[in-house]
N, C-alpha and C positions, 0 to 999 in steps of 0.2 A: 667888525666881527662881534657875535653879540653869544652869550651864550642864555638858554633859558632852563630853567628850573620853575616846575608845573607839579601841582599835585592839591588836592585836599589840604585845605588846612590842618596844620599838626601833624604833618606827614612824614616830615624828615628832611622841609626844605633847610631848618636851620641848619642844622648841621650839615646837609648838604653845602649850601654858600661857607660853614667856617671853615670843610676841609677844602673846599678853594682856595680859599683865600690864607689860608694857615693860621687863623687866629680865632679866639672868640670874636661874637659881634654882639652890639645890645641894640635891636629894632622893636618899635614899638610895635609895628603893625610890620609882617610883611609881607602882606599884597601889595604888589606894585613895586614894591624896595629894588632898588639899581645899587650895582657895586662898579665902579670900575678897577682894573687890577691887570696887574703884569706879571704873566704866568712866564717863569724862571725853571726852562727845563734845562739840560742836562746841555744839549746842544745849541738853543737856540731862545730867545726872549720872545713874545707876545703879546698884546697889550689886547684885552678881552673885556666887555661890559658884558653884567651879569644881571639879567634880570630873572626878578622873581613871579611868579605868577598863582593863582589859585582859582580852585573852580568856584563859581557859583553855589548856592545851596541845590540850586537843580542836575549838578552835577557833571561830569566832565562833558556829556554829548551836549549838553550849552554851551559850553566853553567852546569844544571843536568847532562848534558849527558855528563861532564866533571869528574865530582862527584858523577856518580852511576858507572864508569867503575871499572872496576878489578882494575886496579892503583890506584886506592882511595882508594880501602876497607882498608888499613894502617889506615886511617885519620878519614874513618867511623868510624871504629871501638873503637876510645878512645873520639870518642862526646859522652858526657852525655847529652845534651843538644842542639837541633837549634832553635834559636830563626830567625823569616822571617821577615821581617821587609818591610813594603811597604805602597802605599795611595791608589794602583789601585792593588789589586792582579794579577801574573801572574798565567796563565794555565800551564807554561810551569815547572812551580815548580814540576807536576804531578808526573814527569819522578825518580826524587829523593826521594820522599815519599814511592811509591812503590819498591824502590830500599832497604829501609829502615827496610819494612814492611818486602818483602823477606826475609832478612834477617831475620828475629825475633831479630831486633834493641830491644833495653831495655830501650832508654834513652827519652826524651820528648821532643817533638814537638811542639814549641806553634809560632800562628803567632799575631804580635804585629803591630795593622795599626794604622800609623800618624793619619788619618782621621777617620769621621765613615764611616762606610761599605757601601757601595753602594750595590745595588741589585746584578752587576755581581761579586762584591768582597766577598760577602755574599755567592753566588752561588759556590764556588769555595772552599770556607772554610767546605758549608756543605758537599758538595763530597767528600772529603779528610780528611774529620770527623776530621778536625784540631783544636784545642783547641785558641780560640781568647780569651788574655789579654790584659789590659792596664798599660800604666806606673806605677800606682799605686800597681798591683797583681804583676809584673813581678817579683821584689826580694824575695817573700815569695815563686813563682814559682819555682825559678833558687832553693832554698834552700830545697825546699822539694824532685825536682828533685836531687840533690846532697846527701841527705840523703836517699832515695831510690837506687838511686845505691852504694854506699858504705855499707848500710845494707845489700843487694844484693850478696853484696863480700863477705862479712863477713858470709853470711851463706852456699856459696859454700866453701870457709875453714872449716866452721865448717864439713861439711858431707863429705868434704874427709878421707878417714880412711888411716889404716896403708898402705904402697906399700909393695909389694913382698918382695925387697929387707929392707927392714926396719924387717921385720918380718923372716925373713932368720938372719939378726946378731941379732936378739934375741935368736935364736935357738943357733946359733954356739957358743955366748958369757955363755951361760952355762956348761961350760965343766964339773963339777959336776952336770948334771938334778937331779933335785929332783923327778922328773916320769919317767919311761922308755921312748925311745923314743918315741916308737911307740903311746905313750900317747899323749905326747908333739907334734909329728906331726897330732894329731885327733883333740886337740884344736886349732892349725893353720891354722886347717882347716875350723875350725868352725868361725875362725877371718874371715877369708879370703869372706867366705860365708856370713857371714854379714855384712860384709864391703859394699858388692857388689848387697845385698835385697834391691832394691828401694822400699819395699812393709814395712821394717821394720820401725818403728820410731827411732827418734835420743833414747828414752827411752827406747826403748827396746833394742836395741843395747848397749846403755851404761849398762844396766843389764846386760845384756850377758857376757859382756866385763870383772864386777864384781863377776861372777860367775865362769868364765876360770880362773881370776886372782887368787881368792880363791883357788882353785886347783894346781896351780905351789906354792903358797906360804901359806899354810896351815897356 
């Protein structure tokens, strides 16, 4: 899980990364600076790498159009989190957002500005329906994004069911069956079939499951 922080240089990544991390830091440069760190919330620990980023002097639509190419989706795809960091929002951020959204990204977008919002910075946030924090929200932010994606995970494990091959050396690991076969392969059939009902509930599946099992083992 990686979280990124992006913005103009002198934007407010510092302090951005110290209230991460809960500390001062002293970097000499920080484009490119990586943190790693174990965000300590209230319910649950996570261990998070932090990278820093900065636009070019051409400004954020070079940066985008560096970061929404096919060569990126790698680095898209393990953000949990961008935080944007700025005092004068750019437009050119646009091109990333929507790149994001294509995808059906999961992870959370929030822009975090040095200043207050000017008219065209405001204008900019409403079109890209971008969630604006300040220093103060940003760690309860970063945490609740991190428990949202981790619960996330956790419940595509849970909905995956048996595979083919897992359900195959059940079959064959029974060289005395207790049902004919022809039994045994009508209940594997019926795993297999509910495995793969998006229609059914985890509850009704787990019944299911308790029903076939009854049956092989009276």
């Amino acid at each position: 899980m990686r979280i990124l922080v992006v913005g103009s240089a002198n934007s407010g990544q510092k302090e951005a990364v110290e209230t991460l991390l809960g500390k001062k830091t002293h970097v000499d440069d920080w484009e490119g600076a990586m943190f790693e760190h174990t965000f300590d919330a209230k319910y649950f620990k996570a261990q998070a790498g932090i990278w820093v980023d900065q636009f070019p002097p051409e400004g954020a639509k070079e940066w985008a159009k560096q970061f929404a190419s096919d060569d990126a989706k790698e680095v898209r795809d393990v953000l949990v989190m961008v935080i944007y960091t700025f005092d004068r929002a750019d437009r050119g951020i646009e091109q990333f957002v929507d790149k994001l959204q294509e995808e059906a990204w999961r992870g959370t977008f929030v822009a975090l500005p040095s200043v207050e919002l000017d008219p065209h910075s405001e204008a900019i946030m409403d079109k890209l329906e971008m969630t604006v924090v300040n220093s103060d929200e940003l760690l309860d932010t970063v945490h609740t994004a991190l428990f949202d994606w981790i619960d996330e995970d956790d419940e595509e494990k849970e909905d995956e069911g048996p595979h083919d091959e897992d359900l195959e050396e059940i079959k064959q690991s029974l060289t005395e069956p207790l049902l004919p076969i022809d039994e045994l392969d009508t209940i594997i059939t019926k795993l297999r079939i509910a495995r793969d009902d998006q229609q059914m509930s985890k509850q009704e599946k787990m019944k299911l499951a308790e029903e076939l099992a009854e049956k092989l083992v009276p």
